[in-house]
DRENNUFI-722546 format. One record per residue (C-alpha): x, y, z; residue number from 1; residue in one letter. Coordinates in Angstrom, 2 decimals. Each point is the difference from the previous one (the first is absolute). Layout:
vokol east->X | north->Y | up->Z | seq->NUM | type->A .
...
REM end
This chain:
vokol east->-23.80 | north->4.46 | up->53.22 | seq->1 | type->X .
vokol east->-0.11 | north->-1.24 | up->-3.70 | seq->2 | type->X .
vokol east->-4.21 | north->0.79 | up->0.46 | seq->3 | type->X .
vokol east->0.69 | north->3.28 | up->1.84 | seq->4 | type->X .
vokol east->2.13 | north->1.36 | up->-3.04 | seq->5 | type->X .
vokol east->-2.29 | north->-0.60 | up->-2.13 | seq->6 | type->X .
vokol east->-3.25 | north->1.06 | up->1.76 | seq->7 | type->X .
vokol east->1.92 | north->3.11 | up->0.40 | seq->8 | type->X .
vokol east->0.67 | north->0.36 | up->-3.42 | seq->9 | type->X .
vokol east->-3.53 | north->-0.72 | up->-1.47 | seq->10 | type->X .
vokol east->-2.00 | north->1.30 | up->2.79 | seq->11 | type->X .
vokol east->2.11 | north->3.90 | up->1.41 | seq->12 | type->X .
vokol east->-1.71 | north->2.77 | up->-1.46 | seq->13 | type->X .
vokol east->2.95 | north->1.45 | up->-0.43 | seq->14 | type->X .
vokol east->1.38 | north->-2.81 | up->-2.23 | seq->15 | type->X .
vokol east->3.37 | north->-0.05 | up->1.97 | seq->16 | type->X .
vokol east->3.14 | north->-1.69 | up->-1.56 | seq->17 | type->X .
vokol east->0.31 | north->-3.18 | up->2.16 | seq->18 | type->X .
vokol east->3.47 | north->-1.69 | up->0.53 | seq->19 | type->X .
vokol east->0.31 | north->-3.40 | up->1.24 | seq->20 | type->X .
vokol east->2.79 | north->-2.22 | up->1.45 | seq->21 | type->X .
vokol east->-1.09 | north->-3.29 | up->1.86 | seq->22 | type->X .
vokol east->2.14 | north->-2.89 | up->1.77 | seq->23 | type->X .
vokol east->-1.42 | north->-3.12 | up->0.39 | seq->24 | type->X .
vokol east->-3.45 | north->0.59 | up->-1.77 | seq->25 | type->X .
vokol east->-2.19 | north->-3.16 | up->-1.03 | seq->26 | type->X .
vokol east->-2.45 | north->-0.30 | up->-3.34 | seq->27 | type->X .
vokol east->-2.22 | north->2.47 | up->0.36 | seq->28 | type->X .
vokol east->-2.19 | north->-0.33 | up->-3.29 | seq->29 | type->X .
vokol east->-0.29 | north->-1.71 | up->-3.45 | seq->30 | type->X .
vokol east->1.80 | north->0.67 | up->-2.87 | seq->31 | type->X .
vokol east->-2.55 | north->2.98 | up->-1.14 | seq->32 | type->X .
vokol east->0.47 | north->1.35 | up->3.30 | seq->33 | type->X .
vokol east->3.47 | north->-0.11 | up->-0.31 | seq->34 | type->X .
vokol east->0.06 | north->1.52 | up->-3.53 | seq->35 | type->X .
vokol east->-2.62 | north->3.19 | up->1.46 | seq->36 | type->X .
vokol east->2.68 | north->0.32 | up->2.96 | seq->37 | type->X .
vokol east->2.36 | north->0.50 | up->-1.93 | seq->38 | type->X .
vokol east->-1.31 | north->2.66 | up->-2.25 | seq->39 | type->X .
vokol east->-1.43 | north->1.60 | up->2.61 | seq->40 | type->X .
vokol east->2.94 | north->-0.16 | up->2.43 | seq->41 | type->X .
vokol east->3.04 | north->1.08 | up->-1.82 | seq->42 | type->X .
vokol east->2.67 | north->-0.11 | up->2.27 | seq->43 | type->X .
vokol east->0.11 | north->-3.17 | up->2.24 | seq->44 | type->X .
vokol east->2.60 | north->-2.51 | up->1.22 | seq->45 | type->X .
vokol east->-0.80 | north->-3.26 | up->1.21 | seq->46 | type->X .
vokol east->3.09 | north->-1.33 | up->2.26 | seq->47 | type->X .
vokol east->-0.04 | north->-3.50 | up->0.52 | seq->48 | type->X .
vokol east->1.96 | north->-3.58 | up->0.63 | seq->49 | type->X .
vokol east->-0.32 | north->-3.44 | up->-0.72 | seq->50 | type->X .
vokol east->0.12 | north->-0.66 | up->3.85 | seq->51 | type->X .
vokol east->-2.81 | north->1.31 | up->0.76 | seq->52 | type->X .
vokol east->-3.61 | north->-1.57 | up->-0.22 | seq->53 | type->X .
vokol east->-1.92 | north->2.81 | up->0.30 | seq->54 | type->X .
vokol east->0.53 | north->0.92 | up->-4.04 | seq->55 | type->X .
vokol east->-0.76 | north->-3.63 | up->-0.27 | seq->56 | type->X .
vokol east->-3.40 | north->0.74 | up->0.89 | seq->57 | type->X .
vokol east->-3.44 | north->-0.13 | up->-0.68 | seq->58 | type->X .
vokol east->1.81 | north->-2.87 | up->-2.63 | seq->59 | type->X .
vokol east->-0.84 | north->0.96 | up->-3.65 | seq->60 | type->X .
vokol east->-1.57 | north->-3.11 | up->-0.67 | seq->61 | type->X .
vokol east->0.01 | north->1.09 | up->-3.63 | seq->62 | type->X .
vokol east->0.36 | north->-3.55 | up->-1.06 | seq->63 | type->X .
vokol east->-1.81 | north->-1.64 | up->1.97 | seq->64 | type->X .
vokol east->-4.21 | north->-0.86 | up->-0.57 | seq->65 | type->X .
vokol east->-0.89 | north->2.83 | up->1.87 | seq->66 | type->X .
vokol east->1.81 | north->2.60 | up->-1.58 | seq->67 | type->X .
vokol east->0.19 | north->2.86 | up->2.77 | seq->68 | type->X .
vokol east->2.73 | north->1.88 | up->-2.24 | seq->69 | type->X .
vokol east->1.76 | north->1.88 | up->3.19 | seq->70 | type->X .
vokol east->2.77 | north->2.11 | up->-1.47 | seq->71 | type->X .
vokol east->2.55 | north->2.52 | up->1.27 | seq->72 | type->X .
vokol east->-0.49 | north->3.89 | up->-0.90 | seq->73 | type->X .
vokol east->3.29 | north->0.97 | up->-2.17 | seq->74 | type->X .
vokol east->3.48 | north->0.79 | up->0.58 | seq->75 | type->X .
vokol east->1.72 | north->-2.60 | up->2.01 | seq->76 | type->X .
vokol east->3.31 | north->0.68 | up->1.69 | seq->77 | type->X .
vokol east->1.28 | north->-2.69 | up->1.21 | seq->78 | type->X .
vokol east->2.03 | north->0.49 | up->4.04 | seq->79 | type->X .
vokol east->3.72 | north->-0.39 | up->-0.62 | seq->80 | type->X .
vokol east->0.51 | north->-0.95 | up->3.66 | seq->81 | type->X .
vokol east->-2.13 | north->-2.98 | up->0.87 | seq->82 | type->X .
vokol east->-0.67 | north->-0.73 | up->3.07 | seq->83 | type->X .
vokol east->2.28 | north->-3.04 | up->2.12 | seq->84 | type->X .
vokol east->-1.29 | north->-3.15 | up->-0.61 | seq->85 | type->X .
vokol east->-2.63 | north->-1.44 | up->3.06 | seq->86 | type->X .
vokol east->0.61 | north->-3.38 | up->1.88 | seq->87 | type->X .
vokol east->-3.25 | north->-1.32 | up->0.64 | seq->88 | type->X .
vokol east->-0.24 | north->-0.51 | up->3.49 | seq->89 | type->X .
vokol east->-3.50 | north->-2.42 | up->-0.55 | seq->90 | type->X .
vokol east->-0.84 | north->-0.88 | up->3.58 | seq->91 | type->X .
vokol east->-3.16 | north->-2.69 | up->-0.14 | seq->92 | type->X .
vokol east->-1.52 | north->1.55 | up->2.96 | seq->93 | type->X .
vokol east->-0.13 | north->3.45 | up->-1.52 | seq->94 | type->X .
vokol east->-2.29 | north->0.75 | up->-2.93 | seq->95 | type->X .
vokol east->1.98 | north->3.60 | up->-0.40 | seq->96 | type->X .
vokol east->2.84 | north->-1.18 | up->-0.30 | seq->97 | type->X .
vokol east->-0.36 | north->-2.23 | up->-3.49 | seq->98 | type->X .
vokol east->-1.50 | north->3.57 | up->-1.52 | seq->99 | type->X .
vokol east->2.63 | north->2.70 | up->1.82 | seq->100 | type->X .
vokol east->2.83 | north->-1.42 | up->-3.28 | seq->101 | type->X .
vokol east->-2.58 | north->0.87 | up->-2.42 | seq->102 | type->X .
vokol east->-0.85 | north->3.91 | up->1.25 | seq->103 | type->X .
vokol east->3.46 | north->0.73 | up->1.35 | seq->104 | type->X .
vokol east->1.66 | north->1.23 | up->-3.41 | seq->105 | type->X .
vokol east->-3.12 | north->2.26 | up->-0.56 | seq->106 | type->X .
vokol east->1.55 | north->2.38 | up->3.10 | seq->107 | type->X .
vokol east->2.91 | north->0.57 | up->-1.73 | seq->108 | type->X .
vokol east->0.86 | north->2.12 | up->-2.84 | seq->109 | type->X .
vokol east->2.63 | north->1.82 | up->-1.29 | seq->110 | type->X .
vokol east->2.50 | north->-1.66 | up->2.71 | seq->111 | type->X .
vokol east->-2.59 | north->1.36 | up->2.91 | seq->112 | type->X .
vokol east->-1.80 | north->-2.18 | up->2.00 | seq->113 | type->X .
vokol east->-3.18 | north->1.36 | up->1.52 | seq->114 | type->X .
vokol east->-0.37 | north->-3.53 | up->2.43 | seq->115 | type->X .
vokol east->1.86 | north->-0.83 | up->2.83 | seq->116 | type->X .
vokol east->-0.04 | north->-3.43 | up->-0.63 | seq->117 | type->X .
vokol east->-1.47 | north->-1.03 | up->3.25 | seq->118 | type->X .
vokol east->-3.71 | north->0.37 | up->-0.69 | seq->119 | type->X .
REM end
């Protein structure tokens, strides 16, 4: 959605204003991409929580010998209801089961789950 915005923006020929609210969203660009975003997008939210991995990801690496630079677009709001903790529920024989605890908190937002747990 964070690409959509902005291909909207740059590319309408009606240059439309674009508003943008997104839960969950991952790194999306570098920091240059980031700072073109966010002159070009003007009004955007980012709603996130520490729970989830999926704004843990692709991992910045910034540091590291590669230097990949992922980086969140502006304007971070961070949930104020967090989602329960998980209880891993590993089960050797299952593969989906050691990943399910790491996804789960991504379906919920805002105190709404989107899951039903059981899949």
């Amino acid at each position: 959605s964070t690409l959509a915005a902005l291909d909207i923006k740059v590319n309408s020929a009606r240059k439309e204003n674009v508003a943008l609210v997104t839960f969950g969203s991952p790194r999306v660009g570098n920091r240059r991409f980031a700072c073109f975003f966010s002159k070009m997008v003007k009004q955007s939210l980012r709603v996130a929580h520490k729970h989830d991995i999926v704004t843990h990801l692709p991992p910045s690496l910034r540091r590291s010998k590669w230097n990949i630079g992922y980086t969140h677009v502006p304007r971070l709001v961070r949930d104020p209801i967090p989602p329960p903790p998980i209880k891993p529920n590993w089960k050797p024989h299952n593969f989906k089961s050691l990943f399910k605890p790491l996804f789960l908190p991504h379906s919920t937002y805002m105190g709404i789950s989107t899951s039903d747990g059981n899949k």
